[in-house]
C-alpha positions in Angstrom: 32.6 22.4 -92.1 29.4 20.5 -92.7 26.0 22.1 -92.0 24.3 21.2 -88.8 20.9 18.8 -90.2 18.0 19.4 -88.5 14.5 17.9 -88.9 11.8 20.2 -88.7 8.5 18.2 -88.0 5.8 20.6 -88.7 2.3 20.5 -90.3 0.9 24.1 -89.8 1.6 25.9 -92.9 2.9 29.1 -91.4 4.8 28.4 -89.0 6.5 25.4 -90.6 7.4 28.1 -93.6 8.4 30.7 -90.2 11.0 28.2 -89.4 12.5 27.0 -92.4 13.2 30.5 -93.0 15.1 32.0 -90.0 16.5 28.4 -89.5 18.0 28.2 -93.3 19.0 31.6 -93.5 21.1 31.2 -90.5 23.2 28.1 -92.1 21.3 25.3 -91.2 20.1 22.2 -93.5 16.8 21.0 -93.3 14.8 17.8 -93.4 10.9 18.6 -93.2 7.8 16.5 -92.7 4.4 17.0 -91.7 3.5 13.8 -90.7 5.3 11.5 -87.2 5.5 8.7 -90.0 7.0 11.3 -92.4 9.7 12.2 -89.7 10.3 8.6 -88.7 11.1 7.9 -92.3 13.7 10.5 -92.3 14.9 9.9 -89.2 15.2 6.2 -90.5 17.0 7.4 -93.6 19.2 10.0 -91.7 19.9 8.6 -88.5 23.7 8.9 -88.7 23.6 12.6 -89.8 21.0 14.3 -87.8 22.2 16.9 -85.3 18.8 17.7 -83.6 14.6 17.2 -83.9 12.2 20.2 -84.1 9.2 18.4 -83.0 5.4 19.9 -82.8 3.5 18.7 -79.9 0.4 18.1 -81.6 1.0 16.4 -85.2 -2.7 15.1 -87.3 -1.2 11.5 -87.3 -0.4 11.4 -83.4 1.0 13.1 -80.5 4.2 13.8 -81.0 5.3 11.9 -77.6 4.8 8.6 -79.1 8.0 9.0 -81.5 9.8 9.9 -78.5 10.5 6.4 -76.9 10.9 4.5 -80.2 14.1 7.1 -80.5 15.1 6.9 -77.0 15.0 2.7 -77.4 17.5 3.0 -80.2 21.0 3.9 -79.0 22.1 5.2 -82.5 19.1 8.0 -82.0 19.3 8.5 -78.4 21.0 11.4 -78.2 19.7 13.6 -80.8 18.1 16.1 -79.2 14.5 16.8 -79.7 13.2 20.6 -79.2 9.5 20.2 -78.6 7.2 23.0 -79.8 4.0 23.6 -78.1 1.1 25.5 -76.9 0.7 23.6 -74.2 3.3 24.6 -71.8 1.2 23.9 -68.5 3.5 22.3 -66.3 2.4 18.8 -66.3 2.6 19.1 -70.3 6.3 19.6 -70.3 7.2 17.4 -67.3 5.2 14.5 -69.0 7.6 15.6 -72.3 10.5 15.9 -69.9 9.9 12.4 -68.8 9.7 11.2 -72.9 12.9 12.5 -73.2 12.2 16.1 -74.7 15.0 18.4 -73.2 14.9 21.4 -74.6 11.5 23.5 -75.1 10.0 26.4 -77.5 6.0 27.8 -76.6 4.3 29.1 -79.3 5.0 31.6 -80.4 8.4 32.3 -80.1 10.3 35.2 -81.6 13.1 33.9 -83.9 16.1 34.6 -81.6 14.9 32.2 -78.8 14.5 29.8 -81.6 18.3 30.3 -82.7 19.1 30.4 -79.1 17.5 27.1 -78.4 18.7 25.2 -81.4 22.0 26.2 -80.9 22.5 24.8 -77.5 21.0 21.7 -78.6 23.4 21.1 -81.6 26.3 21.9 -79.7 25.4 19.7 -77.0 25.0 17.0 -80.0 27.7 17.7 -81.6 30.2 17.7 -78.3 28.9 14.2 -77.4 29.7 13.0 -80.8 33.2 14.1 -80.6 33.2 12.5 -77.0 32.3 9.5 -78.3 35.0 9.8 -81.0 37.5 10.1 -78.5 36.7 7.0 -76.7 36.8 5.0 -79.7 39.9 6.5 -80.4 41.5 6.1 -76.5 41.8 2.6 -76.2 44.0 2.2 -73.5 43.4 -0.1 -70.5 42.1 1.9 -67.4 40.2 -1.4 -65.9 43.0 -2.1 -63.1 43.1 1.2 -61.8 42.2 1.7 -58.6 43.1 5.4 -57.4 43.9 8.4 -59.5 44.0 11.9 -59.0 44.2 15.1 -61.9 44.1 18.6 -61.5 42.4 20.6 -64.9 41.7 24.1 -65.8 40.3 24.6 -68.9 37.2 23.7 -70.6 39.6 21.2 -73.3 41.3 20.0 -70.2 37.6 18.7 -68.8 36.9 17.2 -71.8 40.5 15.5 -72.4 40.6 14.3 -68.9 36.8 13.2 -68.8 37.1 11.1 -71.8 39.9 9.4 -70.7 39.0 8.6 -67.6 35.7 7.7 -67.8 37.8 4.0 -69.6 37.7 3.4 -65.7 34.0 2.7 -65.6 32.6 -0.8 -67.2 30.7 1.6 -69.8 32.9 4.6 -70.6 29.9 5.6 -73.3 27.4 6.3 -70.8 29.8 8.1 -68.4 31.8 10.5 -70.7 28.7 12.7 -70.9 28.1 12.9 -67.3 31.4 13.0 -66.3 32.5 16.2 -68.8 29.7 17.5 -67.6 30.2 17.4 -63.7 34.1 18.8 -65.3 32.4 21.8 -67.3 30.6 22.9 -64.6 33.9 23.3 -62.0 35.5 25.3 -64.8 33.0 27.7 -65.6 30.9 28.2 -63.0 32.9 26.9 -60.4 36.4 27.9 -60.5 35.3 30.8 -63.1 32.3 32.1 -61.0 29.8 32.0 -64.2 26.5 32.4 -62.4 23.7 30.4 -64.3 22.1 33.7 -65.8 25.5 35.0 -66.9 25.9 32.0 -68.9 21.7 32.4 -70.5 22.8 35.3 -71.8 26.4 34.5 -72.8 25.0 31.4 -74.8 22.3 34.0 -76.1 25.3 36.1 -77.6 27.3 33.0 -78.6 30.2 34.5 -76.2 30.2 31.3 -73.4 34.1 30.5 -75.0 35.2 33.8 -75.2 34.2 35.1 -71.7 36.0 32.0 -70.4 39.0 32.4 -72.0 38.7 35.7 -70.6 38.5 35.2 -67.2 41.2 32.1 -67.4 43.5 34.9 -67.9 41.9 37.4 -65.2 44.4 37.2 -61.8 42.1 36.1 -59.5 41.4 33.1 -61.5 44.6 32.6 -63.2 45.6 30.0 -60.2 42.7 28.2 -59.9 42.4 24.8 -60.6 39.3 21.8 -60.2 40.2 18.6 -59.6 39.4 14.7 -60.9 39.6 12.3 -58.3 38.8 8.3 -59.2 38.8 5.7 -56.5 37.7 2.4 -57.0 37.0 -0.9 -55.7 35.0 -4.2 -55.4 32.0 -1.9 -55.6 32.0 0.9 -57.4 34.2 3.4 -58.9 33.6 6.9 -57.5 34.4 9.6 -59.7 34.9 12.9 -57.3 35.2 16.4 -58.6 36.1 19.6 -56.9 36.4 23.4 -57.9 38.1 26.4 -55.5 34.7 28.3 -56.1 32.6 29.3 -53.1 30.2 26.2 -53.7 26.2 26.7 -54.9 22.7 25.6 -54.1 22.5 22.4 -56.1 19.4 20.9 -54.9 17.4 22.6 -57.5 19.3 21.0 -60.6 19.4 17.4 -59.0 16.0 16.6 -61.3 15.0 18.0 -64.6 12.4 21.0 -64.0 9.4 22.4 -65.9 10.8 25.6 -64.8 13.8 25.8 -66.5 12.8 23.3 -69.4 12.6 26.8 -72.0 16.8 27.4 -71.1 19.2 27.1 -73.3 21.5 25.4 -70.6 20.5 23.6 -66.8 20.2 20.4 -67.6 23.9 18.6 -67.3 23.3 17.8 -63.5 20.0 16.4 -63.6 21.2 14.1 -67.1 24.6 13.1 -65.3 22.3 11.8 -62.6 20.0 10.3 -64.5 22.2 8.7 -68.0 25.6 8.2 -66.8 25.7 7.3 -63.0 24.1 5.5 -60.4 24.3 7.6 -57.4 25.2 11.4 -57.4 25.9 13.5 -54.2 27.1 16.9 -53.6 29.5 17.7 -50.8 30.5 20.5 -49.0 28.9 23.8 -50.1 28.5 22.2 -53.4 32.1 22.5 -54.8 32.1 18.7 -54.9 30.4 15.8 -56.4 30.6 12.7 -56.3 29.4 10.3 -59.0 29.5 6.8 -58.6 28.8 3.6 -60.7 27.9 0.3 -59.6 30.0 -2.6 -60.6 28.8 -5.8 -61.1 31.7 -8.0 -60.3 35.1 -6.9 -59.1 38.0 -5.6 -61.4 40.7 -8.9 -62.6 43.9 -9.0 -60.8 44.9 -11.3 -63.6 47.5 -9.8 -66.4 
């Protein structure tokens, strides 16, 4: 399997050799630079391979916020995630970052198993939306006539499947997928499966999220359970509505993207599917449903 590539942007001596070191000793390869113009050069010359951006706040060429939008305006760089490190960890600091696009957060200093927390959620998140994206290129069937469909799924592979083959309904499956696996995940594991959102910190913590869901798939009081995919669409919208058998949640405080919880290795899916992939998101019930909706410009063909 090839190594995750990260780039490690870094011009304080000691910390930048800090990093390299736990971050290449546990399997990682590195691209370094010192400079923003350093990194953008690498980024340039790496686009397609880079899994995720270590990125110091304050860098002696400029703050490191001004790369952030020339990679967000380039849909082959998007995605890559950018961990920011900082000092400055007041809250408007990392809702200003939050707002550039910087997910995923590390103060300084950080002990190295927050580090390898941290930049393991990020690559995985990475690398899952490449493989979504693969699978869309790869499912080219025609979805645009449909107009109501309903699956049931149980499994986090069924999510996936089903999200990537459904979100063909929707003008631009690319910028759905990711929402709509999301919304999916979360009905498996923390609906139907009862994950609470600290069980899951630590779980991702221990790299034992997959293996405490398979686990409780096969438990008895979760053995039944199913969520369910519902798609309904017409000269409007298309409506993607999912529902778990869980007891429902407070959602309202993972609607936006939160200083708060900016330094977790998870808690962002919600606030991203709202935000990337559709144009309304409302949550029903006790919370055991959303619905997700996107906007359609003109009506589906009733042409062959």
């Amino acid at each position: 399997m090839i190594k995750p590539l990260l780039l490690v942007v870094e011009d304080e001596p000691v910390s930048r050799e800090l990093l390299v070191g736990a971050l290449q000793e546990s399997g990682y390869a590195l691209k370094v630079a010192t400079t923003g113009e350093d990194a953008w050069r690498i980024i340039a010359a790496e686009r397609s391979r880079i899994d995720a951006i270590l990125l110091d706040r304050l860098l002696p060429d400029m703050d490191a916020l001004a790369l952030l939008p020339r990679l967000k305006a380039d849909p082959g760089l998007a995605h890559v995630p950018v961990i920011m490190q900082t000092s400055l960890a007041g809250e408007s600091e990392v809702e200003e970052g939050l707002r550039a696009g910087a997910y995923y957060y590390l103060t300084k200093p950080f002990p190295p198993e927050t580090l390898l927390a941290i930049v393991r959620s990020a690559v995985q998140d990475h690398r899952d939306y490449v493989l979504l994206q693969q699978g869309l290129r790869q499912t080219r069937h025609i979805l645009t006539h449909l107009e109501r469909a309903e699956f049931w799924f149980r499994t986090q592979d069924d999510a996936r499947d089903l999200a990537t083959l459904s979100a063909h309904v929707a003008p631009d499956p690319t910028r759905v997928v990711l929402g709509l696996t999301e919304l999916m995940l979360n009905a498996v594991e923390h609906g139907n499966l009862g994950i609470t959102y600290d069980e899951k910190t630590r779980l991702l913590a221990e790299n034992a999220l997959e293996a405490e869901v398979e686990r409780r798939l096969a438990l008895p009081e979760y053995a039944g359970r199913r969520a369910r995919l519902k798609i309904d669409r017409d000269a409007d919208a298309v409506r993607f509505t999912v529902r778990d058998q869980g007891l429902g949640f407070d959602w309202s405080p993972y609607i936006d993207l939160s200083p708060a919880r900016a330094f977790d290795t998870h808690g962002r899916g919600i606030a991203m599917s709202r935000l990337l992939s559709f144009d309304t998101l409302e949550y029903r019930k006790a919370g055991n449903e959303v619905v997700g909706s996107v906007t359609l410009t003109a009506p589906p063909s009733r042409g062959d």
